[in-house]
HTML snippet that shows the backbone in 3Dmol.js (N, CA, C, O; Angstrom):
<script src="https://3Dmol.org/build/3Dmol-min.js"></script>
<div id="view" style="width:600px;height:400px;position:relative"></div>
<script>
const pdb = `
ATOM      1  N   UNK A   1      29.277 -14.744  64.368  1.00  0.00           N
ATOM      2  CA  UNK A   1      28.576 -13.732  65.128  1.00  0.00           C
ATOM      3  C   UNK A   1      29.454 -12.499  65.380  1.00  0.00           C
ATOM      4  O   UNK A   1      28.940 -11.459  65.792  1.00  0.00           O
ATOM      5  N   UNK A   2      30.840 -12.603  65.126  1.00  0.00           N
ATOM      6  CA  UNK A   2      31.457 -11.365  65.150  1.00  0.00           C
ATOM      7  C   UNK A   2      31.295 -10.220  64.264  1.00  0.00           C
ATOM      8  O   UNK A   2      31.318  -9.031  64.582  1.00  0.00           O
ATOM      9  N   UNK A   3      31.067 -10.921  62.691  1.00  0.00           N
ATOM     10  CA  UNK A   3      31.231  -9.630  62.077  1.00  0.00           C
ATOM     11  C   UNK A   3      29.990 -10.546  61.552  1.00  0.00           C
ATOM     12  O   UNK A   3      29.831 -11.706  61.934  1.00  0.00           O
ATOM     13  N   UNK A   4      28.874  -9.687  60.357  1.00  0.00           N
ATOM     14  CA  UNK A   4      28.198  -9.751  59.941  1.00  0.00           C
ATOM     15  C   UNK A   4      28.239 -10.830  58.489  1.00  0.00           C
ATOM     16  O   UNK A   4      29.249 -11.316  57.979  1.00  0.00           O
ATOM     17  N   UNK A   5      27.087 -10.968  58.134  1.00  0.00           N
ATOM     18  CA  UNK A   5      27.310 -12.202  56.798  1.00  0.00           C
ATOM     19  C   UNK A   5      26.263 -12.308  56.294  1.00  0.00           C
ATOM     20  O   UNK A   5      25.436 -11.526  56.762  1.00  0.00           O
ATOM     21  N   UNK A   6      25.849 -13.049  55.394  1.00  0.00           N
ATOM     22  CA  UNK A   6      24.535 -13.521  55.125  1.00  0.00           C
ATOM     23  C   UNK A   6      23.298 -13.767  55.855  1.00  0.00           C
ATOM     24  O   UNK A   6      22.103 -13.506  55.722  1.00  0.00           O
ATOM     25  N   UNK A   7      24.450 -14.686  57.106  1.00  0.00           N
ATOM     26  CA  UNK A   7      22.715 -15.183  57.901  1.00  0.00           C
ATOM     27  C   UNK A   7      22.730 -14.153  58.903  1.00  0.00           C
ATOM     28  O   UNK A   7      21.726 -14.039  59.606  1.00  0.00           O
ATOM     29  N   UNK A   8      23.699 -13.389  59.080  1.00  0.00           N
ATOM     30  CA  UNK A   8      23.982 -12.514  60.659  1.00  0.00           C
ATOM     31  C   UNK A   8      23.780 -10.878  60.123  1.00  0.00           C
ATOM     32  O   UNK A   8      24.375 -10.509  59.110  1.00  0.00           O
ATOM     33  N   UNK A   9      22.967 -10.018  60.826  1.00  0.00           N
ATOM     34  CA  UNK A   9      22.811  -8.597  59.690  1.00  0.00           C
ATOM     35  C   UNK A   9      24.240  -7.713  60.654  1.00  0.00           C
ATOM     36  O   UNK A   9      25.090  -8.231  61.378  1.00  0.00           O
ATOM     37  N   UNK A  10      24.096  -6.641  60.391  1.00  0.00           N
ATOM     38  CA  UNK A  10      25.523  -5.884  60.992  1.00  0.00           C
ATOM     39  C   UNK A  10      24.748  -5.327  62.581  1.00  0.00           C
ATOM     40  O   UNK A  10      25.524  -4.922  63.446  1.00  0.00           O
ATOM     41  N   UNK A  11      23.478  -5.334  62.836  1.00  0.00           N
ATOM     42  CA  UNK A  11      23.274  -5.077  64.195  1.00  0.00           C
ATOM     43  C   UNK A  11      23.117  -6.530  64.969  1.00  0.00           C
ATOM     44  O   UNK A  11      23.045  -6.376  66.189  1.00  0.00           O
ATOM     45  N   UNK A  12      23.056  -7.736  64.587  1.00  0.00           N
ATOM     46  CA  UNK A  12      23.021  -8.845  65.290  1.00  0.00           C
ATOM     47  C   UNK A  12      24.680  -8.766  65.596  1.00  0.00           C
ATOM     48  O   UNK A  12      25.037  -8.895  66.767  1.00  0.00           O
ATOM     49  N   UNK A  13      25.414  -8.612  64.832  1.00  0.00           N
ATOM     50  CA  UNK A  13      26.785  -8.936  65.250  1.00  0.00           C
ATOM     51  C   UNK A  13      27.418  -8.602  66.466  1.00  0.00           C
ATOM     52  O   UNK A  13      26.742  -8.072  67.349  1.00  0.00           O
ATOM     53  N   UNK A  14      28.905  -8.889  66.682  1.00  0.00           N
ATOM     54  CA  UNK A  14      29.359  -8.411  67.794  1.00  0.00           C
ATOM     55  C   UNK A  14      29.975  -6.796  67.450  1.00  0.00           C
ATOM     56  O   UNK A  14      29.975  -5.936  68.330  1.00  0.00           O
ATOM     57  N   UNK A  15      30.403  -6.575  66.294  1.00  0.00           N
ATOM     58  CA  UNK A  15      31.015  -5.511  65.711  1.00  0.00           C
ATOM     59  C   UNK A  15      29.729  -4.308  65.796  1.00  0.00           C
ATOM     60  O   UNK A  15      29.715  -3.139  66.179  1.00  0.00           O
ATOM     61  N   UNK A  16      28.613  -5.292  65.199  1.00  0.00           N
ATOM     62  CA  UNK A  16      27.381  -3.599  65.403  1.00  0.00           C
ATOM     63  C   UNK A  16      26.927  -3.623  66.882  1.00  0.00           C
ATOM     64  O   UNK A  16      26.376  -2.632  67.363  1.00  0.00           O
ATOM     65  N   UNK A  17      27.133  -4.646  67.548  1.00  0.00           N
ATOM     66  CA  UNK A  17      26.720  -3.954  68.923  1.00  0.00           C
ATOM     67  C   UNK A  17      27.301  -3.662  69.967  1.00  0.00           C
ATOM     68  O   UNK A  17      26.780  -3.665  71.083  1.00  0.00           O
ATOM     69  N   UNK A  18      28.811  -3.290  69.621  1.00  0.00           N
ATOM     70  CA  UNK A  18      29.989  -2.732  70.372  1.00  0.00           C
ATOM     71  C   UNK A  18      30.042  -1.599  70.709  1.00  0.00           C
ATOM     72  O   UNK A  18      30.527  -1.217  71.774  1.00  0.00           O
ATOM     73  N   UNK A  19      29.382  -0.650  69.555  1.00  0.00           N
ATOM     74  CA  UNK A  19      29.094   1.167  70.482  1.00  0.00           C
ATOM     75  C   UNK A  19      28.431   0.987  71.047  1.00  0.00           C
ATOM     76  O   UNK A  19      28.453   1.912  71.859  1.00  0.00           O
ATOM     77  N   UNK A  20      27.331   0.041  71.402  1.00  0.00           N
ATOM     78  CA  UNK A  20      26.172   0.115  72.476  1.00  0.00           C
ATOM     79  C   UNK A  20      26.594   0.202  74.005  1.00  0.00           C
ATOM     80  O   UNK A  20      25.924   0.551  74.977  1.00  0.00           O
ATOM     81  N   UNK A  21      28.312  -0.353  73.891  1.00  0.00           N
ATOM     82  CA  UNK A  21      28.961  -0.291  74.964  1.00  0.00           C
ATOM     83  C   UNK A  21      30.010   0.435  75.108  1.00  0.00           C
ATOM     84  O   UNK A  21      30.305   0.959  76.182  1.00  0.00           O
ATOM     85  N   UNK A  22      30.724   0.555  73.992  1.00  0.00           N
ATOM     86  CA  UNK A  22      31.550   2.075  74.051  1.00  0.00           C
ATOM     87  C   UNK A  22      30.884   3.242  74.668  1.00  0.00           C
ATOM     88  O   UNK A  22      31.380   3.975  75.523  1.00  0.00           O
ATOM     89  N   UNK A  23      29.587   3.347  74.088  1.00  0.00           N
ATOM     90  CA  UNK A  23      29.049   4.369  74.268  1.00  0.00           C
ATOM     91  C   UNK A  23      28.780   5.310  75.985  1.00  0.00           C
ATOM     92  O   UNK A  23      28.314   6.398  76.322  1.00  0.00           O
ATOM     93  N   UNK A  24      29.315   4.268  76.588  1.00  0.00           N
ATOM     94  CA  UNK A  24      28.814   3.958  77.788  1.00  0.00           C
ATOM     95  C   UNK A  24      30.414   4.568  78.922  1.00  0.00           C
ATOM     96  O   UNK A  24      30.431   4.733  80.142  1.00  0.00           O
ATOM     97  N   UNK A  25      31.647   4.781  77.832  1.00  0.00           N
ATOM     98  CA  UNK A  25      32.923   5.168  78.567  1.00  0.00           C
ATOM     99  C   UNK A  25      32.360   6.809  78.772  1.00  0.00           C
ATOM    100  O   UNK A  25      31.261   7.351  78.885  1.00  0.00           O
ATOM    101  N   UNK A  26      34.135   7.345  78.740  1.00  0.00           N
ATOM    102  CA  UNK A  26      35.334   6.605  79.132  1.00  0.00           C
ATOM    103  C   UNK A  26      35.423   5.939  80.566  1.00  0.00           C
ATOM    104  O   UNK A  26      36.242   5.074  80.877  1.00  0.00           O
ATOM    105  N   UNK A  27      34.321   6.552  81.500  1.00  0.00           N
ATOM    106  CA  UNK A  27      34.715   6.495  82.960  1.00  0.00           C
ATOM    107  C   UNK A  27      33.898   4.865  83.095  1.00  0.00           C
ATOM    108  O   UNK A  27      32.868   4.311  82.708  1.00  0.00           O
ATOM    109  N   UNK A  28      35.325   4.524  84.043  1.00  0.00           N
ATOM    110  CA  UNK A  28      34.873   2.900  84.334  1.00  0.00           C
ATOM    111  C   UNK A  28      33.607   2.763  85.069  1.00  0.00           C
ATOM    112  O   UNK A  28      33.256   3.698  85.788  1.00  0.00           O
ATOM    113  N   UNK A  29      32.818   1.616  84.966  1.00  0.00           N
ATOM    114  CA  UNK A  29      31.704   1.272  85.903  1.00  0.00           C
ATOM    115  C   UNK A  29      31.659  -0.171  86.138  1.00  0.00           C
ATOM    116  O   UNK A  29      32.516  -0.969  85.757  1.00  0.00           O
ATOM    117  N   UNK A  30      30.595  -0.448  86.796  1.00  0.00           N
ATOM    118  CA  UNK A  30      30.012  -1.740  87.181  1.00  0.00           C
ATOM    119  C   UNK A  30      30.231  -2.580  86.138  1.00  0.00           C
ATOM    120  O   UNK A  30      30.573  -2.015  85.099  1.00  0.00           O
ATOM    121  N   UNK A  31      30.133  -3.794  86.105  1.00  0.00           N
ATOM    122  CA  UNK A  31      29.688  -4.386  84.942  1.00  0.00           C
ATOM    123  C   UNK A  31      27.984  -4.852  84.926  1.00  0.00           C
ATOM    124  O   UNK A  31      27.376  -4.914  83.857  1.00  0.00           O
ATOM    125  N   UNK A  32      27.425  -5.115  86.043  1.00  0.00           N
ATOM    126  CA  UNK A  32      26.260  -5.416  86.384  1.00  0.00           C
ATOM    127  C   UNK A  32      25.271  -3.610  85.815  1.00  0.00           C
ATOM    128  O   UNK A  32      24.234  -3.428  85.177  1.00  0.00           O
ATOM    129  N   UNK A  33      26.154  -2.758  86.385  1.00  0.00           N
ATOM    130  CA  UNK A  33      25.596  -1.217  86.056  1.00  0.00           C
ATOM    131  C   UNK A  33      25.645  -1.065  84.174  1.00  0.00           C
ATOM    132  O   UNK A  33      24.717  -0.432  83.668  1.00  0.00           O
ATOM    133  N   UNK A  34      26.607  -1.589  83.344  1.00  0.00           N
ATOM    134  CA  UNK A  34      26.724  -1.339  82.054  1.00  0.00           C
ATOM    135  C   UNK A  34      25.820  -2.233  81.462  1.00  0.00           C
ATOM    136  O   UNK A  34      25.266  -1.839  80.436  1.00  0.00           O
ATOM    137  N   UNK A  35      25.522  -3.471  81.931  1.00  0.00           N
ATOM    138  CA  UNK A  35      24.539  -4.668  81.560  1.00  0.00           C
ATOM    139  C   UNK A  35      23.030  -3.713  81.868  1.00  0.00           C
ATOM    140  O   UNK A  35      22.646  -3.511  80.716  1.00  0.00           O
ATOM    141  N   UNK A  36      22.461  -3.339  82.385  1.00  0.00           N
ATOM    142  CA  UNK A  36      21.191  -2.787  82.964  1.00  0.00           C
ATOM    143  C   UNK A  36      20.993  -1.391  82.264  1.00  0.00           C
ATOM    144  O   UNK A  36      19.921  -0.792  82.173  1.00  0.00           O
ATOM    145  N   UNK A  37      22.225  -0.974  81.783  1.00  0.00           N
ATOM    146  CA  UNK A  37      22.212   0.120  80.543  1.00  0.00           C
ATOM    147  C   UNK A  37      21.849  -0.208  79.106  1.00  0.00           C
ATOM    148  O   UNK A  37      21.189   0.518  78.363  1.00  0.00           O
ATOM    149  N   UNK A  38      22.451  -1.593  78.759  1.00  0.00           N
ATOM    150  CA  UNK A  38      22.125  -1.728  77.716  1.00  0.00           C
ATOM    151  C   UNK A  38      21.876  -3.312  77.253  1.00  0.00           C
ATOM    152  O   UNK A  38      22.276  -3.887  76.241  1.00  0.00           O
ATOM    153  N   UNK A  39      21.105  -3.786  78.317  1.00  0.00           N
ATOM    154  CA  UNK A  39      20.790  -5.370  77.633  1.00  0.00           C
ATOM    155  C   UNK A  39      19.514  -5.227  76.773  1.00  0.00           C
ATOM    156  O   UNK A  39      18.987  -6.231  76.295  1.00  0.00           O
ATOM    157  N   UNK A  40      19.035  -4.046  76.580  1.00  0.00           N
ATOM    158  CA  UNK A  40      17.597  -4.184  75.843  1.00  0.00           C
ATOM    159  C   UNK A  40      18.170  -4.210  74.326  1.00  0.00           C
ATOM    160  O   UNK A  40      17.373  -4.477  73.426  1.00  0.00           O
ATOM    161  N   UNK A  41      19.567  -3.933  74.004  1.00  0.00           N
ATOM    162  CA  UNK A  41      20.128  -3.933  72.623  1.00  0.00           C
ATOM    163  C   UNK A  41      20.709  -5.180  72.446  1.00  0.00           C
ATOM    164  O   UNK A  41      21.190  -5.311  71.321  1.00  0.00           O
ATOM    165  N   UNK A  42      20.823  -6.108  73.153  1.00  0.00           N
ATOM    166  CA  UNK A  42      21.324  -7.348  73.124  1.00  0.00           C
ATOM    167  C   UNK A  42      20.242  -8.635  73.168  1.00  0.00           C
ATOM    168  O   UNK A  42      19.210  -8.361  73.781  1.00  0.00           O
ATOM    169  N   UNK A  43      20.319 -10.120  72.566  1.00  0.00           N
ATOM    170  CA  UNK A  43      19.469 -10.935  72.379  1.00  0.00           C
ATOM    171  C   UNK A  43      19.499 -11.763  73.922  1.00  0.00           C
ATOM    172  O   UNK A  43      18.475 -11.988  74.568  1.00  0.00           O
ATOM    173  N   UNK A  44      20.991 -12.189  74.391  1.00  0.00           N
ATOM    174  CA  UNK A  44      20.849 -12.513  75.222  1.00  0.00           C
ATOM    175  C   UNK A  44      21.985 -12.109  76.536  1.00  0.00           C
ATOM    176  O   UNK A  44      22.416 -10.956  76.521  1.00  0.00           O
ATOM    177  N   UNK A  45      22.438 -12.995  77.599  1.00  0.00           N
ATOM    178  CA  UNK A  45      23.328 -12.332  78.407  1.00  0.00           C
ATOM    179  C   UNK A  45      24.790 -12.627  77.166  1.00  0.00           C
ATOM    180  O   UNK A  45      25.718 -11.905  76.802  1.00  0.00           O
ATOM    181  N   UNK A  46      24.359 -14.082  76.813  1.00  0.00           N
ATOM    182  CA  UNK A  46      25.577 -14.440  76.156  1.00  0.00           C
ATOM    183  C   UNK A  46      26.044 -13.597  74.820  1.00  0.00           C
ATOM    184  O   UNK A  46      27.192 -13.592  74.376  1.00  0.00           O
ATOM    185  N   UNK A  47      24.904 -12.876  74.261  1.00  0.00           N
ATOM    186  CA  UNK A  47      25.880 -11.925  73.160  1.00  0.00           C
ATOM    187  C   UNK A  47      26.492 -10.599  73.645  1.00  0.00           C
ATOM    188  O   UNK A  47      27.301  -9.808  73.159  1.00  0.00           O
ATOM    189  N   UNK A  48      25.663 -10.678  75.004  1.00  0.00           N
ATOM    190  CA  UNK A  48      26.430  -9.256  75.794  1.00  0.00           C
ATOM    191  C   UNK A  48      27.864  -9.649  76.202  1.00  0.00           C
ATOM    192  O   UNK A  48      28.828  -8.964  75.863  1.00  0.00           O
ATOM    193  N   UNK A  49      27.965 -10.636  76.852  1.00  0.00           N
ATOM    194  CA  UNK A  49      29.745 -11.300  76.820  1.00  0.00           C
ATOM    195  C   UNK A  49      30.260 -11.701  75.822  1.00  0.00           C
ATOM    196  O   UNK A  49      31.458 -11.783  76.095  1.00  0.00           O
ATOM    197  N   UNK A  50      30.067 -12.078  74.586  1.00  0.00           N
ATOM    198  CA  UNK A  50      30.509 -12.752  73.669  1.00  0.00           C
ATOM    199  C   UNK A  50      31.105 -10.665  73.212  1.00  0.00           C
ATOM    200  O   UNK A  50      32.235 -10.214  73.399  1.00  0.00           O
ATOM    201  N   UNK A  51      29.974  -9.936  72.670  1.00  0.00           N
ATOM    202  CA  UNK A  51      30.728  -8.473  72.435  1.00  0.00           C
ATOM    203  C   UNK A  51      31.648  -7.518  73.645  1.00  0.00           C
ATOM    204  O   UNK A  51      32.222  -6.432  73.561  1.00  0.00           O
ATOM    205  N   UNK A  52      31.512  -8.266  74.502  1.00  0.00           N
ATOM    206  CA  UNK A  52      32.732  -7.775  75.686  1.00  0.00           C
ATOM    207  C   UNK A  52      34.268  -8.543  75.394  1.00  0.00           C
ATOM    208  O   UNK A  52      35.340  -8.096  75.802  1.00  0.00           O
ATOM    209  N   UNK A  53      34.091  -9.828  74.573  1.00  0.00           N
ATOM    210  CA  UNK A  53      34.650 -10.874  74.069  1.00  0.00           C
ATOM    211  C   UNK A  53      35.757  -9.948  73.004  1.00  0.00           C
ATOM    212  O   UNK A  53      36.979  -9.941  73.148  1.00  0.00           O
ATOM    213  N   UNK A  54      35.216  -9.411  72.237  1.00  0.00           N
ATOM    214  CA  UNK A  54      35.822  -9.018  71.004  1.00  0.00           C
ATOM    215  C   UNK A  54      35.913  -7.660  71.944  1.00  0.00           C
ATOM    216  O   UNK A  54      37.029  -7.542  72.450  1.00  0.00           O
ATOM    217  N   UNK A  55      35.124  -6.771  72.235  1.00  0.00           N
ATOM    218  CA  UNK A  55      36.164  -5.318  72.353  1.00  0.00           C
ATOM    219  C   UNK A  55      37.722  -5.845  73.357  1.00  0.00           C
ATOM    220  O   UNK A  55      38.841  -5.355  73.209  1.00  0.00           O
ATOM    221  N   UNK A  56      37.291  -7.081  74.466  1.00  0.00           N
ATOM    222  CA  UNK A  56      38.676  -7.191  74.993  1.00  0.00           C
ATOM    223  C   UNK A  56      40.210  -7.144  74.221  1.00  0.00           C
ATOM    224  O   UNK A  56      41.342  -6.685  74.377  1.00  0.00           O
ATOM    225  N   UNK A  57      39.089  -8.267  72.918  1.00  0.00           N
ATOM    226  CA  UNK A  57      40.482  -8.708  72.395  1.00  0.00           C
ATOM    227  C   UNK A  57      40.956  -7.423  71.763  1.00  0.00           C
ATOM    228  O   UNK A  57      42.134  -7.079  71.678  1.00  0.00           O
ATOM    229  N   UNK A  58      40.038  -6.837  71.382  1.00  0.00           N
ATOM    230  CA  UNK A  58      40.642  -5.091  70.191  1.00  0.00           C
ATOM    231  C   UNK A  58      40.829  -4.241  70.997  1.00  0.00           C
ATOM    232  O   UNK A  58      40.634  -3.112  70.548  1.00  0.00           O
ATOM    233  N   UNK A  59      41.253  -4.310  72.441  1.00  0.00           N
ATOM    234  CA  UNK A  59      41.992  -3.927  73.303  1.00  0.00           C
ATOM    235  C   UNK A  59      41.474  -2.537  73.423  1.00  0.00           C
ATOM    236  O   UNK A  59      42.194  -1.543  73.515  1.00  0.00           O
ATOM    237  N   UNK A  60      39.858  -2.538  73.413  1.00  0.00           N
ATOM    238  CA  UNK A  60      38.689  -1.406  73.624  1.00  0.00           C
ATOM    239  C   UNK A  60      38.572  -1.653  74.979  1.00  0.00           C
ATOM    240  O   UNK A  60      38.777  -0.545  75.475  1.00  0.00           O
ATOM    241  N   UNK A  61      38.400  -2.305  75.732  1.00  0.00           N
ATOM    242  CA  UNK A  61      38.112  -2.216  77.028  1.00  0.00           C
ATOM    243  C   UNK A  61      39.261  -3.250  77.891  1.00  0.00           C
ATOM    244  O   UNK A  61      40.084  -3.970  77.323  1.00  0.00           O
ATOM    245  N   UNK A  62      39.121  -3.147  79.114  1.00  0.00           N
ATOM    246  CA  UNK A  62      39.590  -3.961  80.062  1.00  0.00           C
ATOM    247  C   UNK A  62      38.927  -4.536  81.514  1.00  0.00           C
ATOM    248  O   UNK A  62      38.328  -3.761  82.260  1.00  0.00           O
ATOM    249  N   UNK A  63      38.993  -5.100  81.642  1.00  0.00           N
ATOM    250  CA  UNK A  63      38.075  -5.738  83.307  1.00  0.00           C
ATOM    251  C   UNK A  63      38.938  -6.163  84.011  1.00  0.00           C
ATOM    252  O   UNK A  63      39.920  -6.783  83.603  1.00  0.00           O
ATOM    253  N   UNK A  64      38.685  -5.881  85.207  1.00  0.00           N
ATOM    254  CA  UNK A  64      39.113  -6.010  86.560  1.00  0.00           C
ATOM    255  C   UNK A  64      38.447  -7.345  87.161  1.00  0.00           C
ATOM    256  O   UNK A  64      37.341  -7.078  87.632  1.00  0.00           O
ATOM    257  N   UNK A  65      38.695  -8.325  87.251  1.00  0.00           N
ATOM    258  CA  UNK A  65      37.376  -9.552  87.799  1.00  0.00           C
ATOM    259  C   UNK A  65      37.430  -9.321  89.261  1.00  0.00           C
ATOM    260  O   UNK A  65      36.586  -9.827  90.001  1.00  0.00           O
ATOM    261  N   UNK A  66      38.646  -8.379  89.820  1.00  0.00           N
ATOM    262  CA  UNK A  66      38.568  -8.262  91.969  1.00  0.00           C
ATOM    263  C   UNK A  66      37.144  -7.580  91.883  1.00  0.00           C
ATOM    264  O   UNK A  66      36.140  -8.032  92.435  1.00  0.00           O
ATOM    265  N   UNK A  67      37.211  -6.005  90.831  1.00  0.00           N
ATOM    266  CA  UNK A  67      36.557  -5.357  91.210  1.00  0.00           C
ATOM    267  C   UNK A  67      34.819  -5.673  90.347  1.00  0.00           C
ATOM    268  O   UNK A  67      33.696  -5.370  90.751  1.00  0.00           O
ATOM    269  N   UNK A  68      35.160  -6.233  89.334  1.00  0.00           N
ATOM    270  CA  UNK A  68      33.825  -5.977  88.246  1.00  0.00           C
ATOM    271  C   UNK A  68      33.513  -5.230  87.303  1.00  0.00           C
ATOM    272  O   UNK A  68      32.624  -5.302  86.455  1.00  0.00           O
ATOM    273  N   UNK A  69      34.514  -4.312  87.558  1.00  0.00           N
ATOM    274  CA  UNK A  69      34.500  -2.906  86.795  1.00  0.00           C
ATOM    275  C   UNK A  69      35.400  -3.272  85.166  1.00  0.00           C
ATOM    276  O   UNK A  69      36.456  -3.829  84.866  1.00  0.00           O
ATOM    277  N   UNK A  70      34.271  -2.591  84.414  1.00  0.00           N
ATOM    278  CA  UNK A  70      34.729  -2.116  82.844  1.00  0.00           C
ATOM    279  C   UNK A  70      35.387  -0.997  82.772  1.00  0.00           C
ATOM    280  O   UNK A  70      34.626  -0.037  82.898  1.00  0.00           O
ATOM    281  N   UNK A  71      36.319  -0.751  82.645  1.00  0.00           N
ATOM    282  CA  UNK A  71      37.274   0.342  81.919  1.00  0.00           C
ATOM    283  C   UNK A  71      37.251   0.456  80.557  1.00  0.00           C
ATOM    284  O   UNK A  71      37.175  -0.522  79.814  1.00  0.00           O
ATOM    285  N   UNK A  72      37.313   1.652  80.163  1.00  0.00           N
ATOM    286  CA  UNK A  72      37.603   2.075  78.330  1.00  0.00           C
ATOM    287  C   UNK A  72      39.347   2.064  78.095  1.00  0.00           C
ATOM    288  O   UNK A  72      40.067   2.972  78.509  1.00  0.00           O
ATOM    289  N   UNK A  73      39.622   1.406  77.690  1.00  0.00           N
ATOM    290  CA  UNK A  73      41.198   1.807  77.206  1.00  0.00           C
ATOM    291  C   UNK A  73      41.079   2.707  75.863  1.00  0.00           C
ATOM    292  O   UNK A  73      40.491   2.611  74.786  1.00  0.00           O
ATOM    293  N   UNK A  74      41.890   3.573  76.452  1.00  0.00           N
ATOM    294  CA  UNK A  74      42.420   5.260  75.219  1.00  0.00           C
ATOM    295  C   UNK A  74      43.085   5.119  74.244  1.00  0.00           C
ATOM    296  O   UNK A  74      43.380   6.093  73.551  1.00  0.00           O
TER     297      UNK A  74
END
`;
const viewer = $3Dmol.createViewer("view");
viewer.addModel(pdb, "pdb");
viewer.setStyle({}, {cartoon: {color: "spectrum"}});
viewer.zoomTo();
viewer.render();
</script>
């Protein structure tokens, strides 16, 4: 489900639906506020964390769990 394949097209993936949340920087927000922006591009809550999953690791974003808040890292 990260990157695309045969059975997975490039917008099911986690890779095509990562600007849906880039798109959404640089300035940090909610995470509940970035979810309500863009879960209508996502299948479920879990591919919305699973692509928060991978920008963490590609060191695209960062979270705060005190506050909730998504940051864009530059």
């Amino acid at each position: 489900m990260i990157a695309p394949n045969k059975a997975i097209s490039l917008s099911e993936s986690a890779i095509g639906l990562a600007p849906f949340i880039l798109m959404h920087g640089p300035d940090s927000q909610d995470l509940l506020d970035l979810y309500s922006k863009v879960y209508k591009k996502f299948e479920s809550i879990d591919q919305f964390v699973f692509t928060l999953d991978v920008l963490f690791v590609l060191n695209r974003i960062s979270l705060d769990v005190n506050t909730g808040r998504v940051s864009y890292v530059k």
